[in-house]
TORMARGU-11711 format. One record per residue (C-alpha): residue number from 1; x, y, z; residue in three letters. Coordinates in nm, 4 decimals. Layout:
REM TORMARGU-11711
@num->NUM east->X north->Y up->Z residu->ALA
...
REM end
This chain:
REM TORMARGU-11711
@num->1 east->0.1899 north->2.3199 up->0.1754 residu->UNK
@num->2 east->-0.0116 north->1.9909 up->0.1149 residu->UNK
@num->3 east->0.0657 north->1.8181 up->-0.2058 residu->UNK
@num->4 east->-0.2278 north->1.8895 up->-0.4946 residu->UNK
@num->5 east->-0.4276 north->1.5733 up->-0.6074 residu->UNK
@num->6 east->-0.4845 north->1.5175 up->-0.9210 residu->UNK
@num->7 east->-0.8010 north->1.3703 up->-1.0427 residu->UNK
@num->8 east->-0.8022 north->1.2738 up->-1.4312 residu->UNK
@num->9 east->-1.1635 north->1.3144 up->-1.5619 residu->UNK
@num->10 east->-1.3086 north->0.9452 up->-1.6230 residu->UNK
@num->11 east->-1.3239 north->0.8405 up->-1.9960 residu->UNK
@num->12 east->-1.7198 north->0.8921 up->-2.1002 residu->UNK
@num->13 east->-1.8896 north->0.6423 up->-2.3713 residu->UNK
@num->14 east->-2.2038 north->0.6690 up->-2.4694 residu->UNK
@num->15 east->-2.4175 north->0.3860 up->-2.5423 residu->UNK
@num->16 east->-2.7237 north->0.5885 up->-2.7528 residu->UNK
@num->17 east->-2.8046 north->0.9528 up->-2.7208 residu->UNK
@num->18 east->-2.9247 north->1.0587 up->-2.3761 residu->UNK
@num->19 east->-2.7143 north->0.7544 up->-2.2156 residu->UNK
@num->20 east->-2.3510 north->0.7405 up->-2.0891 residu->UNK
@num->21 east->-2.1756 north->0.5314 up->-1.8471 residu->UNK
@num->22 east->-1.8630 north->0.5830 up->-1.6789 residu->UNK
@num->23 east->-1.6311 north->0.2437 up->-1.7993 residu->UNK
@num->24 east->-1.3220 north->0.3270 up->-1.7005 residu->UNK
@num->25 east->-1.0719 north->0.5771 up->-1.3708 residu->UNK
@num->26 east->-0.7498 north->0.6249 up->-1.2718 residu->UNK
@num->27 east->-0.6208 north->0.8887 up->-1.0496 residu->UNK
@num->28 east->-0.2792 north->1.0816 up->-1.0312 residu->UNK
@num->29 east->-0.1045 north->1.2195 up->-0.7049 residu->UNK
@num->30 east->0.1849 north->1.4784 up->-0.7171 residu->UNK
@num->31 east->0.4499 north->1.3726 up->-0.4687 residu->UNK
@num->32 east->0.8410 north->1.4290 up->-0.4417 residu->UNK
@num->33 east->0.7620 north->1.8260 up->-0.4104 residu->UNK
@num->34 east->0.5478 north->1.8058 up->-0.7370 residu->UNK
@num->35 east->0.8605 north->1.6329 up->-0.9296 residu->UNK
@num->36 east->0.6625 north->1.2951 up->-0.9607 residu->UNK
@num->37 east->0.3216 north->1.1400 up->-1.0902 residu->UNK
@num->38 east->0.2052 north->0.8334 up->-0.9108 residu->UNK
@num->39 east->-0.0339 north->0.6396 up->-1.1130 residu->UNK
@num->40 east->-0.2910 north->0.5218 up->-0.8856 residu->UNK
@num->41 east->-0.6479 north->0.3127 up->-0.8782 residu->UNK
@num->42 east->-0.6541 north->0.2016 up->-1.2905 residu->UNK
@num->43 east->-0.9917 north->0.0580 up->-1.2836 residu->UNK
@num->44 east->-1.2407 north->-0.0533 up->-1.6049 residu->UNK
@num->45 east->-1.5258 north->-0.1920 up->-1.5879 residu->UNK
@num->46 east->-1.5317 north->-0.5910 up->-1.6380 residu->UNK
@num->47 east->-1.7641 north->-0.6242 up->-1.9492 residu->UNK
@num->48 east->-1.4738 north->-0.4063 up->-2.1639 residu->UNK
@num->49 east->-1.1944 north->-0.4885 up->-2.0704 residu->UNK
@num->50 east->-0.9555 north->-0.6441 up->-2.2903 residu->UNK
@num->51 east->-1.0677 north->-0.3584 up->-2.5309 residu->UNK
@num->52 east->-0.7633 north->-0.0973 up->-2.5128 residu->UNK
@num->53 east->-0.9766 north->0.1281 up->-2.2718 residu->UNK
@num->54 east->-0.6780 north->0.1125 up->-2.0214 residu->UNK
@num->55 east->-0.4358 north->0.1936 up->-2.2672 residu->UNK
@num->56 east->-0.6437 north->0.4936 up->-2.3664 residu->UNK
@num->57 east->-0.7129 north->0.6333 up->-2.0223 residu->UNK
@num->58 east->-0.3465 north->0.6087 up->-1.9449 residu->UNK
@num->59 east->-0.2453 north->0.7731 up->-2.2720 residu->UNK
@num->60 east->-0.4887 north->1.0188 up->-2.1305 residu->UNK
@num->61 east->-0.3598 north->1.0819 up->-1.8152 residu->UNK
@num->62 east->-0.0238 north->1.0961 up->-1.9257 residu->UNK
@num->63 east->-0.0735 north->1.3412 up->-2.1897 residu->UNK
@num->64 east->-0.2862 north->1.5440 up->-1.9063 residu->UNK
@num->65 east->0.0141 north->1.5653 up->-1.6887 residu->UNK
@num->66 east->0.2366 north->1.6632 up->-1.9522 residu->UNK
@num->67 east->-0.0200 north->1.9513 up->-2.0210 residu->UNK
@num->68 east->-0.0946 north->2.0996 up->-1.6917 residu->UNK
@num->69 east->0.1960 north->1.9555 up->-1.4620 residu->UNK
@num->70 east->0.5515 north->2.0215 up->-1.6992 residu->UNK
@num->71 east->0.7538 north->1.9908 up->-1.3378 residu->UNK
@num->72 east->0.6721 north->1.6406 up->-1.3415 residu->UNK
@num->73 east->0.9773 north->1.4722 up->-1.4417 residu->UNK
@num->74 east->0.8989 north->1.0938 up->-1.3138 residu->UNK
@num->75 east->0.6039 north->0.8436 up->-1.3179 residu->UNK
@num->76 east->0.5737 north->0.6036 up->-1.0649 residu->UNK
@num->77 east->0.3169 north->0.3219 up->-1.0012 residu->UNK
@num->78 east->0.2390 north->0.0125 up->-0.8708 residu->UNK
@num->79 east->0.1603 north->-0.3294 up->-1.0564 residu->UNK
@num->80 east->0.0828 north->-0.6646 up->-0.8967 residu->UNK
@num->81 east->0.2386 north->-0.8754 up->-1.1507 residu->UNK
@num->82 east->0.6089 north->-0.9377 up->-1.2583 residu->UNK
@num->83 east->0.6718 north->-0.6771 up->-1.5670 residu->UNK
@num->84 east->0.7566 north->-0.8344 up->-1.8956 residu->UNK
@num->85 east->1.0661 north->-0.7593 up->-2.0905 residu->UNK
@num->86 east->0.8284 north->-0.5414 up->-2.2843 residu->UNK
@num->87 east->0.7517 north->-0.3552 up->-1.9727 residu->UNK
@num->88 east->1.1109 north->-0.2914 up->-1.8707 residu->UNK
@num->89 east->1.2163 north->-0.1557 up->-2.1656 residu->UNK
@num->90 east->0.9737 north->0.1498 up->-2.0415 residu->UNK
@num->91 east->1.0041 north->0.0953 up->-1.6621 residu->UNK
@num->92 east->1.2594 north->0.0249 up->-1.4276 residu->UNK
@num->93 east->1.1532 north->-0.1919 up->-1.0984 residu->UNK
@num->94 east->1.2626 north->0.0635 up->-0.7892 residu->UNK
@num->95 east->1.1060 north->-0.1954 up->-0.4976 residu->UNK
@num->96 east->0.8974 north->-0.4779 up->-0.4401 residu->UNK
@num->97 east->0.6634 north->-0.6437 up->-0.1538 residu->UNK
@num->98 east->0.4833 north->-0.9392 up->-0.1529 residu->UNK
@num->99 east->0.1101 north->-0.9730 up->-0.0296 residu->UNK
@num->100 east->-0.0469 north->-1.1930 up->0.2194 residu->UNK
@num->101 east->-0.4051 north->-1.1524 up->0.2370 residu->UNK
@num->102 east->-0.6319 north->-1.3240 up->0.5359 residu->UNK
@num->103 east->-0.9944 north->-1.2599 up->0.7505 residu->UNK
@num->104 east->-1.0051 north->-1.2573 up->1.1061 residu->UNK
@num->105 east->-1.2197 north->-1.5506 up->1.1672 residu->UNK
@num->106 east->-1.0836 north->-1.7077 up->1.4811 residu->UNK
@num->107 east->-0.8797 north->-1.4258 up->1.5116 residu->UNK
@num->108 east->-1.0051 north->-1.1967 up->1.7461 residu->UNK
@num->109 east->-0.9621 north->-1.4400 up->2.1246 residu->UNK
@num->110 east->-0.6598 north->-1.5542 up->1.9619 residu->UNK
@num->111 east->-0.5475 north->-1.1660 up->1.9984 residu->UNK
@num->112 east->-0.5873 north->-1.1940 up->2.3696 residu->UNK
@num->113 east->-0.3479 north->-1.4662 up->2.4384 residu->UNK
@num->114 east->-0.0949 north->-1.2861 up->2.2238 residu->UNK
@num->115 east->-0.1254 north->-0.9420 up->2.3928 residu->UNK
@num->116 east->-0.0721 north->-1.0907 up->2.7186 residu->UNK
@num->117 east->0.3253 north->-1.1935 up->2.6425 residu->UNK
@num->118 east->0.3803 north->-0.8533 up->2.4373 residu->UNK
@num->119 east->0.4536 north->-0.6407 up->2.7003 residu->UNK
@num->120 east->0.7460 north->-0.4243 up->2.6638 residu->UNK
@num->121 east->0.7666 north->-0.5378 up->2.2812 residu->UNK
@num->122 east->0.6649 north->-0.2930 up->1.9698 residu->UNK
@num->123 east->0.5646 north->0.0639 up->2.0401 residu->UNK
@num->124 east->0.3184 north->0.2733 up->1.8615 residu->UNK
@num->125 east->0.4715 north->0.5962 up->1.7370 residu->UNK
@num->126 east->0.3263 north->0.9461 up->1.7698 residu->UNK
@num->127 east->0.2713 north->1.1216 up->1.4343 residu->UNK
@num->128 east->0.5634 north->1.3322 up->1.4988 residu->UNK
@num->129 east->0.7648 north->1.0301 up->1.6101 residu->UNK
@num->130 east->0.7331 north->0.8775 up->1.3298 residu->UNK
@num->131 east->0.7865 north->1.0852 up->1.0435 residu->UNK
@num->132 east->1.1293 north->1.1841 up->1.2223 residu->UNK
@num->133 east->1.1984 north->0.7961 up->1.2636 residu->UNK
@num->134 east->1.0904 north->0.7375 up->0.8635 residu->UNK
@num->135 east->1.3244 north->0.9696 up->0.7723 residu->UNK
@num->136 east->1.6893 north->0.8508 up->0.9107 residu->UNK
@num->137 east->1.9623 north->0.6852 up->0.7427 residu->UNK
@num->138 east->1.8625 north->0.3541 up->0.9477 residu->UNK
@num->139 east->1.5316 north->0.3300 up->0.8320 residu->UNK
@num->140 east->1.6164 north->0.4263 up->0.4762 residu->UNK
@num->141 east->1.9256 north->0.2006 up->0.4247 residu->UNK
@num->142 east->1.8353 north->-0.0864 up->0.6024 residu->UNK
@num->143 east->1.4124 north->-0.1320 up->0.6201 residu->UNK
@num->144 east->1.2660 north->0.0724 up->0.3054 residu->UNK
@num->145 east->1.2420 north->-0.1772 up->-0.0356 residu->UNK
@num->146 east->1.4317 north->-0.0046 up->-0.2691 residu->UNK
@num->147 east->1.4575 north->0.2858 up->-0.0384 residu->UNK
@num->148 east->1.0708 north->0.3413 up->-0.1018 residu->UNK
@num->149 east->0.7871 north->0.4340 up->0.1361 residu->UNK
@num->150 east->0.5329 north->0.2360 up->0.0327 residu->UNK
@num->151 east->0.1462 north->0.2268 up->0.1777 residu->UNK
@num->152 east->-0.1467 north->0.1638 up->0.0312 residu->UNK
@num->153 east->0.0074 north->0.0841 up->-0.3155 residu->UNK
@num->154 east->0.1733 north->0.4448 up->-0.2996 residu->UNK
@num->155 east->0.5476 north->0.4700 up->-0.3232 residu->UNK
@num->156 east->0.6508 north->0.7587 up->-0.1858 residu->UNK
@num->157 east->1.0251 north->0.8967 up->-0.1534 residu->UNK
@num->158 east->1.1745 north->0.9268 up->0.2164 residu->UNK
@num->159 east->1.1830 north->1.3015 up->0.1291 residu->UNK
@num->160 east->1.0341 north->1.6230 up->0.4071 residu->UNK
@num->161 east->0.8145 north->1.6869 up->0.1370 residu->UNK
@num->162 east->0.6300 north->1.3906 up->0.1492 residu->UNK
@num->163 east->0.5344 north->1.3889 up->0.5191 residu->UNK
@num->164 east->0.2132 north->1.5569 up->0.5022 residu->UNK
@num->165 east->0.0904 north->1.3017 up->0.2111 residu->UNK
@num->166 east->0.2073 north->1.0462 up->0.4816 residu->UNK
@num->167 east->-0.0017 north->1.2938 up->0.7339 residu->UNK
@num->168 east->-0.3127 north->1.2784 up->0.5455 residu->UNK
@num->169 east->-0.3651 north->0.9049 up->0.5581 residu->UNK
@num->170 east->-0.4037 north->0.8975 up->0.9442 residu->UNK
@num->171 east->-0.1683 north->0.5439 up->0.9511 residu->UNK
@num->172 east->-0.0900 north->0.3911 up->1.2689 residu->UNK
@num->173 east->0.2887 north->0.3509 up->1.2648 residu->UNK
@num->174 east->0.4282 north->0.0657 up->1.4778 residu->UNK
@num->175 east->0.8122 north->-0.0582 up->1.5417 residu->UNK
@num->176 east->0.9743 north->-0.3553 up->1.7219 residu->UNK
@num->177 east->1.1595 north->-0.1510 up->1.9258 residu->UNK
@num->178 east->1.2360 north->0.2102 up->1.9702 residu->UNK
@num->179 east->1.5920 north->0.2158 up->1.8864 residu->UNK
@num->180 east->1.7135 north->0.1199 up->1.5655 residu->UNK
@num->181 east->1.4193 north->-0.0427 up->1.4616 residu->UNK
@num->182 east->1.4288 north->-0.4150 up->1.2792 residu->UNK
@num->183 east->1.0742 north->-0.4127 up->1.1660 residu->UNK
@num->184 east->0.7940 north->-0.1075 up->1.1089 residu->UNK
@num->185 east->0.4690 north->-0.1698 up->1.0142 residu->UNK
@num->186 east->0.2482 north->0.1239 up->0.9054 residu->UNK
@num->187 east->-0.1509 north->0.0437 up->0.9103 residu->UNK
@num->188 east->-0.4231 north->0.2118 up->0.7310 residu->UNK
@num->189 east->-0.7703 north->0.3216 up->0.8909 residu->UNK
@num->190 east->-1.0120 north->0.0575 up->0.7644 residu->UNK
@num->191 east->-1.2250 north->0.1071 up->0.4794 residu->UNK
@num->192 east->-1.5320 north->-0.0982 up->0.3095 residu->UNK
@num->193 east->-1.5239 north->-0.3046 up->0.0083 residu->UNK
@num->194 east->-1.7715 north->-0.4692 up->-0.2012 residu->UNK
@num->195 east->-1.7073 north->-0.8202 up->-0.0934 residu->UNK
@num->196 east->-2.0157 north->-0.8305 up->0.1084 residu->UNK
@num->197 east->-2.2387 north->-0.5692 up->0.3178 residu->UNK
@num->198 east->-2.0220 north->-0.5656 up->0.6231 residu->UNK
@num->199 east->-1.6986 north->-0.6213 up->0.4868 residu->UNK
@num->200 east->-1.3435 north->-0.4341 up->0.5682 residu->UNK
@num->201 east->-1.0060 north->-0.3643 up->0.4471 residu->UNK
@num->202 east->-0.7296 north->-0.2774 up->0.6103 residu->UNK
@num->203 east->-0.3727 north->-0.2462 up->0.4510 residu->UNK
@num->204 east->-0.0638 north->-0.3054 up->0.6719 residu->UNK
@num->205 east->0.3376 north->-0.2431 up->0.5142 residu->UNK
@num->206 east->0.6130 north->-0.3678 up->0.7002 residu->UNK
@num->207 east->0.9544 north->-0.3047 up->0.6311 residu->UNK
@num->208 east->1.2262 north->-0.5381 up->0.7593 residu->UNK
@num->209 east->1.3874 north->-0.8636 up->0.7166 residu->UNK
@num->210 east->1.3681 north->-0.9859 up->1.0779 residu->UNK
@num->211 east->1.0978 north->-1.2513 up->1.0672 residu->UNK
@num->212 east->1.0245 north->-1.2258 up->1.4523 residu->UNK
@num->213 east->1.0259 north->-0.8501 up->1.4565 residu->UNK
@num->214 east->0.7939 north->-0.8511 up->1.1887 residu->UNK
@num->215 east->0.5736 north->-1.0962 up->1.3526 residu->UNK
@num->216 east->0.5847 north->-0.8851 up->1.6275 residu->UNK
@num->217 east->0.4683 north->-0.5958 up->1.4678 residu->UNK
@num->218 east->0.2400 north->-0.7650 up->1.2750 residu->UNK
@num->219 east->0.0551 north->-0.8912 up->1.5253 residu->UNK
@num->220 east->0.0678 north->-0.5765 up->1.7381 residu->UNK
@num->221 east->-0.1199 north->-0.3902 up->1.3892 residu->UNK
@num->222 east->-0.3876 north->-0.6556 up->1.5000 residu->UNK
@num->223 east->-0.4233 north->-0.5229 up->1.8323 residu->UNK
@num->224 east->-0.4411 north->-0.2230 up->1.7525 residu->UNK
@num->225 east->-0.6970 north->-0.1973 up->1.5072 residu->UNK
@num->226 east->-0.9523 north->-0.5476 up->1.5659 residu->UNK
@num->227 east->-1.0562 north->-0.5010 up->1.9497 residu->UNK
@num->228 east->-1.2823 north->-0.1425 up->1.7753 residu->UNK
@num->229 east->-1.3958 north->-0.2833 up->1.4840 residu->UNK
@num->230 east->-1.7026 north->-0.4907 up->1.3386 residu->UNK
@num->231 east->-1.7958 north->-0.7072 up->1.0360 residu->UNK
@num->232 east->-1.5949 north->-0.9251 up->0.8087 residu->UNK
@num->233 east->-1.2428 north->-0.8129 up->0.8256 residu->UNK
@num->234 east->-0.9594 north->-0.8628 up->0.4892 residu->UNK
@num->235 east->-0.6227 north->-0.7992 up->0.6006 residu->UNK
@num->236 east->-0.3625 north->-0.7376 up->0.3469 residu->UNK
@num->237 east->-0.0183 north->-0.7363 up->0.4469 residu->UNK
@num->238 east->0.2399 north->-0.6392 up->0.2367 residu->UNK
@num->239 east->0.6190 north->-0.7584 up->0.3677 residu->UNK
@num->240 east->0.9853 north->-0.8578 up->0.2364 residu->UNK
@num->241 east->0.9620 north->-1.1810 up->0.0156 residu->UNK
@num->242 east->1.2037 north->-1.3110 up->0.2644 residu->UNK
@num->243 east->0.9831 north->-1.3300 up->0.5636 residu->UNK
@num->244 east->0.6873 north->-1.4036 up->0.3523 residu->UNK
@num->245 east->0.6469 north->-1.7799 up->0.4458 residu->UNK
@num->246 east->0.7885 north->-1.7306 up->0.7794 residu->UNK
@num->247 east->0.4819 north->-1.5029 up->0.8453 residu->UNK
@num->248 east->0.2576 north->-1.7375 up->0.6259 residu->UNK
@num->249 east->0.3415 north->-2.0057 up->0.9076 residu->UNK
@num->250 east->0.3265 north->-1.7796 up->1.1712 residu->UNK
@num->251 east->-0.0676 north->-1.7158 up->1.1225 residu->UNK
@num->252 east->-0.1265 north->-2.0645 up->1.0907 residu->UNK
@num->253 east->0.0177 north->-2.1446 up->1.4161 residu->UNK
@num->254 east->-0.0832 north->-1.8477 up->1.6129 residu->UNK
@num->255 east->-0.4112 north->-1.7847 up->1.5068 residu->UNK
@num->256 east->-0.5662 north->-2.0217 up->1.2678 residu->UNK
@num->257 east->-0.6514 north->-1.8063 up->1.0431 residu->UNK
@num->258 east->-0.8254 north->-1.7744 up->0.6822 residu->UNK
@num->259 east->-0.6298 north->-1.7019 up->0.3985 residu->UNK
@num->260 east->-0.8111 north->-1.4660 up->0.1683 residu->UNK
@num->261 east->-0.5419 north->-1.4167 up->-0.1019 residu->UNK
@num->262 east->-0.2255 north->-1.5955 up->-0.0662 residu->UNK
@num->263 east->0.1180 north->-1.5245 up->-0.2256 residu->UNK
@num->264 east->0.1170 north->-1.2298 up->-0.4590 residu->UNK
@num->265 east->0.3729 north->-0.9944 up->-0.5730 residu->UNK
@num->266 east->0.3034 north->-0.6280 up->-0.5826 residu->UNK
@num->267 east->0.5898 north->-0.4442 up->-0.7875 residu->UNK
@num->268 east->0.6786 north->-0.0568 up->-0.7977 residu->UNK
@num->269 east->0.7724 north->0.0695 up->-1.1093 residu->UNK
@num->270 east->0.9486 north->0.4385 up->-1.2722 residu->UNK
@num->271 east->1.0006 north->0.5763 up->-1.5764 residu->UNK
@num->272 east->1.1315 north->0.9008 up->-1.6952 residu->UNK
@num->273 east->0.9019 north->1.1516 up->-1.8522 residu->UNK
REM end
């Protein structure tokens, strides 16, 4: 049975009678067989923020889950600054990946070259390849942060019951090697973002320490996903902070790339409920 999503209704103000705007969202997904709340997508609108409407519509959404979901015994989200030693008297910090951010320009006959030297290198994984592969003590102990599936700003638990959240986002799953892995990279479809008309995101995770293994699957995400695709391209990788400069340097040399975003720390945090 699919997990439910949970969609917290939008906190309403009104301006003058016959005139509303919505000013503020945030979203909740049941994972861990319905035993925990991730906190996803806190958005308010820029002209109020700084007012204590995100406080309020996570006080909502809190009290909401409390209300209609009592199994829930966890909250988990995602935060892309360090937490204060406010914050962690509330929160414990479970993993932790750090962000490189760049566009494709130059990027796409740089590709070639690469591809043509990658030959017998990382595989691509069938859907029921991977979620077998995500799932063993290897993968667990020695690639997942904090022993934490993490895409798309969702931190999942290596648990059966998760598999067919994993299912639903259609990610293209990619290791170094087949055996024993040393680096896997999971890739989300593409989606468009308000930067400009034609613009695209696409979020790649990869777990590992081995800079070259994560190079390699790095660049075989590329592959994978730029030869079908159009418009301006934002790439957000999310890695160990360990091989964070080695892959910083790697793009520079291999591709000449753009940096959209450069170092930036995305943190996963719990608390009890």
């Amino acid at each position: 049975m699919a997990a439910p999503v949970v969609w917290a209704p939008p906190l309403v103000l009104g301006g003058r009678v016959g005139w509303s705007k919505f000013v503020a969202l945030e979203s909740v997904l049941l994972v861990d067989g319905g035993q925990t709340a991730v906190v996803q997508g806190l958005r308010v609108v820029p002209d109020l923020r700084g007012r204590g409407i995100a406080g309020a519509i996570q006080r909502h959404v809190a009290n909401h889950v409390r209300q209609h979901y009592p199994e829930v015994r966890a909250v988990r989200l995602t935060r892309g600054e360090a937490p204060t030693p406010e914050t962690l008297t509330k929160y414990r910090v479970i993993a932790k990946e750090v962000q490189l951010a760049l566009t494709d320009h130059c990027l796409r006959s740089k590709l070639a070259r690469g591809s043509e030297s990658s030959s017998g290198g990382p595989l691509t994984l069938s859907q029921e390849q991977a979620e077998t592969l995500i799932l063993t003590r290897h993968v667990v102990s020695n690639l997942l942060p904090g022993k934490t599936i993490i895409s798309n700003s969702e931190p999942l638990k290596p648990l059966e019951a998760n598999l067919e959240v994993l299912r639903r986002r259609r990610l293209t799953w990619i290791v170094d090697r087949e055996s024993e892995p040393k680096a896997l990279g999971l890739g989300t479809p593409p989606y468009a973002v308000p930067y400009r008309h034609d613009a695209l995101r696409i979020n790649i995770n990869i777990f590992g320490r081995s800079l070259a293994s994560v190079c390699a699957v790095f660049l075989a995400q590329l592959e994978a996903f730029l030869p079908s695709l159009r418009g301006y391209l934002i790439i957000c990788t999310y890695v160990d902070s360990e091989v964070w400069s080695g892959l910083r340097q790697f793009c520079e040399n291999n591709a000449n790339v753009s940096f959209f975003k450069d170092y930036w720390e995305d943190y996963v945090l719990e608390t009890d409920i």
